[in-house]
C-alpha positions in Angstrom: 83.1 87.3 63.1 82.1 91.0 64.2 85.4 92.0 65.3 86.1 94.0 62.4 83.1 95.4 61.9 83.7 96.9 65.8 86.2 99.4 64.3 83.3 101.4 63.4 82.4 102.1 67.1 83.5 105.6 68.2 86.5 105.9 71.3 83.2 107.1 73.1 81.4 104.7 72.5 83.9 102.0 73.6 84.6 103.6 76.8 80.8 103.6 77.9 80.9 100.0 77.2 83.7 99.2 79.6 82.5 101.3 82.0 78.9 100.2 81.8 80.6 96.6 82.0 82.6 98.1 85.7 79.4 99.7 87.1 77.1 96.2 86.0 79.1 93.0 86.3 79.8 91.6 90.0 82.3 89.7 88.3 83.8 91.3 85.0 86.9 88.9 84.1 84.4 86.6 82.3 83.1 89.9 80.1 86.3 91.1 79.4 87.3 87.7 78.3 84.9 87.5 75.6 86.0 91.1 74.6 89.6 89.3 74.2 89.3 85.9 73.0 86.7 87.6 70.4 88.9 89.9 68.8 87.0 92.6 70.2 90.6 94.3 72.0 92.5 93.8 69.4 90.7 95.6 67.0 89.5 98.7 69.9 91.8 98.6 72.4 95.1 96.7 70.8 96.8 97.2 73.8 95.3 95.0 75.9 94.6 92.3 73.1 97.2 90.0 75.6 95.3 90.4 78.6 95.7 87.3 80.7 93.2 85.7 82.8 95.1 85.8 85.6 95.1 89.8 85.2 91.4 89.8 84.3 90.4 87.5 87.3 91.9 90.7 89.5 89.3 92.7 88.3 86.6 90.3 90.1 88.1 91.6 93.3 87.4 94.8 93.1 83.8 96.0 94.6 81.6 97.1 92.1 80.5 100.9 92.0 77.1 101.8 93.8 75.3 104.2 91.7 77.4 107.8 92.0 78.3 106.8 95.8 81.4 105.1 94.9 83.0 107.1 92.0 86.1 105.4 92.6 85.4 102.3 92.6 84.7 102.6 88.7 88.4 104.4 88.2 89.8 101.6 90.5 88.4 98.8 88.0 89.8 100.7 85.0 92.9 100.8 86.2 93.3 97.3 87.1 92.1 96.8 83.6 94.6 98.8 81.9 97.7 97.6 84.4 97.6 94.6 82.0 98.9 97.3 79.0 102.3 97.4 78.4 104.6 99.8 80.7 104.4 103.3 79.5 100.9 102.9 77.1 98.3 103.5 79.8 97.9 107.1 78.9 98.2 106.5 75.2 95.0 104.2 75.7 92.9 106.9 78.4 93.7 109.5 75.8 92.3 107.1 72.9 89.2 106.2 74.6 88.4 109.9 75.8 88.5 109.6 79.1 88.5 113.2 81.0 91.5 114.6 82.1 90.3 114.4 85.5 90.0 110.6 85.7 92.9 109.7 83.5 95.0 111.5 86.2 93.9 109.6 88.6 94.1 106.2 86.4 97.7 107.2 85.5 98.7 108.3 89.4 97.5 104.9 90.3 98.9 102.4 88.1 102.3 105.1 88.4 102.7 104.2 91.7 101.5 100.9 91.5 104.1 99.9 89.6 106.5 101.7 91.8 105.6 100.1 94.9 103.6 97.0 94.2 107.1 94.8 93.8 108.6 96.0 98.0 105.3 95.9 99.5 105.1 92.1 98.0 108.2 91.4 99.9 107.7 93.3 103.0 104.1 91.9 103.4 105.6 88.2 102.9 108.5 88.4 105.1 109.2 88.8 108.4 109.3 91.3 110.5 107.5 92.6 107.6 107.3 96.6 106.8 108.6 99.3 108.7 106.6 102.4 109.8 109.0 104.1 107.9 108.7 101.9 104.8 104.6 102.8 105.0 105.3 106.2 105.3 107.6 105.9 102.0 105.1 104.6 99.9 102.5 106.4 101.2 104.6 109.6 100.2 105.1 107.9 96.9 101.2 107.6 96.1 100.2 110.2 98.1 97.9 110.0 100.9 94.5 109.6 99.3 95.5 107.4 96.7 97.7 104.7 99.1 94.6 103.2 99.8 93.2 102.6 96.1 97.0 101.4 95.1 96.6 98.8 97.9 93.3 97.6 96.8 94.7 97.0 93.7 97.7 95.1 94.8 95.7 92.9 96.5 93.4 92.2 94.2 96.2 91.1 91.8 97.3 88.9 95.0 93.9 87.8 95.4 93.9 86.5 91.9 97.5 84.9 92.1 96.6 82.9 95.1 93.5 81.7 93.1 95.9 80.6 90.7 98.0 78.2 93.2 101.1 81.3 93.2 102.6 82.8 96.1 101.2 86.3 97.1 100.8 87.7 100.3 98.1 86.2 102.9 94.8 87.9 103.1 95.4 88.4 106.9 98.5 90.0 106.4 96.8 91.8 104.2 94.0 93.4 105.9 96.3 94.0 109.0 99.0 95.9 107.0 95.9 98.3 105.4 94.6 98.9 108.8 98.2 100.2 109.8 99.5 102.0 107.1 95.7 103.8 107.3 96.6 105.5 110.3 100.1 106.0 110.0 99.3 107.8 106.4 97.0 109.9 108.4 98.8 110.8 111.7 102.7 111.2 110.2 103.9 113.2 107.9 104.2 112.4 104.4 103.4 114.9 101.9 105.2 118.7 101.9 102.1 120.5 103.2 102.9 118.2 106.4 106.1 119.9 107.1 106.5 122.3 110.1 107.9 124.7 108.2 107.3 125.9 104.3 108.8 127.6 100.9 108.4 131.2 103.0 110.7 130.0 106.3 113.3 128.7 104.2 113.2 131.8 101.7 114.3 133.6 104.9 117.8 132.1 105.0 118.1 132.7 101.6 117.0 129.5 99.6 115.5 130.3 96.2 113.9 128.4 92.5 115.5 125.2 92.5 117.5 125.1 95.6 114.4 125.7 97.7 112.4 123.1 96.0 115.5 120.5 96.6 115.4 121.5 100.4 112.1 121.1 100.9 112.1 117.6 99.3 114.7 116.6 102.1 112.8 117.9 104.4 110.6 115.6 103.6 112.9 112.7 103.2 113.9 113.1 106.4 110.8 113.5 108.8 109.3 110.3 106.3 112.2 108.4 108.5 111.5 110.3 111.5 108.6 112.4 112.1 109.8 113.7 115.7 112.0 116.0 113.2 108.8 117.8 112.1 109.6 121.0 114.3 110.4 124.6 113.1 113.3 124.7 115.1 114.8 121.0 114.2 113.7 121.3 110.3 115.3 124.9 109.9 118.8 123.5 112.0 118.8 121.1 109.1 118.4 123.3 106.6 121.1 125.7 108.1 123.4 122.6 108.9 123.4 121.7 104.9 124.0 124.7 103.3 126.8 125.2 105.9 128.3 122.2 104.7 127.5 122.7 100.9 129.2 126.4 101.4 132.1 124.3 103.4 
């Protein structure tokens, strides 16, 4: 047995390895498989010493990266690999393995929101009528607007894997039609701040400041993520003025 003899390979080291085994393998569950049933994460990576085959087989549906074309591809494969750590240890583990700050911010934003959104998306694809544009502009607010599509990738390669299995999970179809959707509504409605018609300066002009500006613009944004026809200067200020009229009242 190796595996204890693997404690001797640096944080570096082990991080190449996974990554090398993300940018080589078509098919990585098997890999990562021998890494668990040999002892191999529990003694490097502890956290993920439980990692089911169910959760590895999601990693088989992720594309593989092409050479530097597909940076993200790599990240997106990593992260499926560490949703299988417990809740809150992700970072704990980028940190250990050395990961740059730069990627482990992106890892963490990922598995953050999906997490967050993975469970209502579930429902709304499996359901009828199914989501809202509303609901797709909530969670694309949630990710943010480059990351939605990575987060969707990965709930649906954990879906691809659970239907594998025999379990419900959303249909494929229903699949690829929501991501078409919620592609263009995260890039024609507004869902992030710098969307809004108006910013920190306009509302600074009827007096907001420091935390109360920051809560106002946060509305803001609540409310145009229900109704984008509110994204006007003139309809996004009348807000703001009818609040703080009614806070003051």
């Amino acid at each position: 047995d190796s595996a204890p003899h693997m404690s001797r390979l640096s944080p570096e080291r082990v991080r190449q390895e996974i990554e090398k085994t993300m940018d080589q393998v078509p098919c990585p569950s098997g890999a990562f498989a021998k890494w668990r049933d040999s002892g191999a994460f529990a003694t490097l990576v502890p956290d993920l010493a439980a990692v089911t085959d169910l959760q590895l087989r999601a990693l088989d549906h992720l594309r593989r990266p092409i050479l530097a074309t597909r940076p993200q591809r790599r990240l997106s494969r990593v992260a499926m690999l560490l949703a299988a750590a417990p809740a809150a240890r992700s970072g704990s583990v980028l940190k250990a393995l050395r990961f740059s700050n730069a990627a482990a911010s992106w890892i963490s934003s990922l598995l953050d929101a999906l997490a967050r959104l993975e469970p209502s998306m579930r429902s709304a694809l499996a359901s009828a009528p199914g989501a809202t544009d509303a609901d797709i502009r909530r969670w694309v607010s949630v990710a943010g607007r480059t990351r939605f599509a990575s987060v969707l990738r990965l709930a649906d390669a954990r879906w691809w894997a659970e239907r594998e299995a025999g379990q419900d999970a959303p249909t494929a179809s229903s699949v690829a039609s929501f991501h078409r959707r919620a592609l263009r509504i995260a890039y024609r409605d507004p869902v992030e701040l710098s969307d809004l018609a108006v910013d920190g300066t306009d509302l600074q002009k009827l007096g907001l400041s420091g935390p109360a500006l920051g809560k106002a613009l946060h509305d803001l944004l609540e409310a145009v993520v229900r109704d984008p026809t509110l994204n006007t200067p003139d309809r996004l200020l009348a807000l703001v003025k009818g609040r703080s009229a009614t806070g003051a009242g």
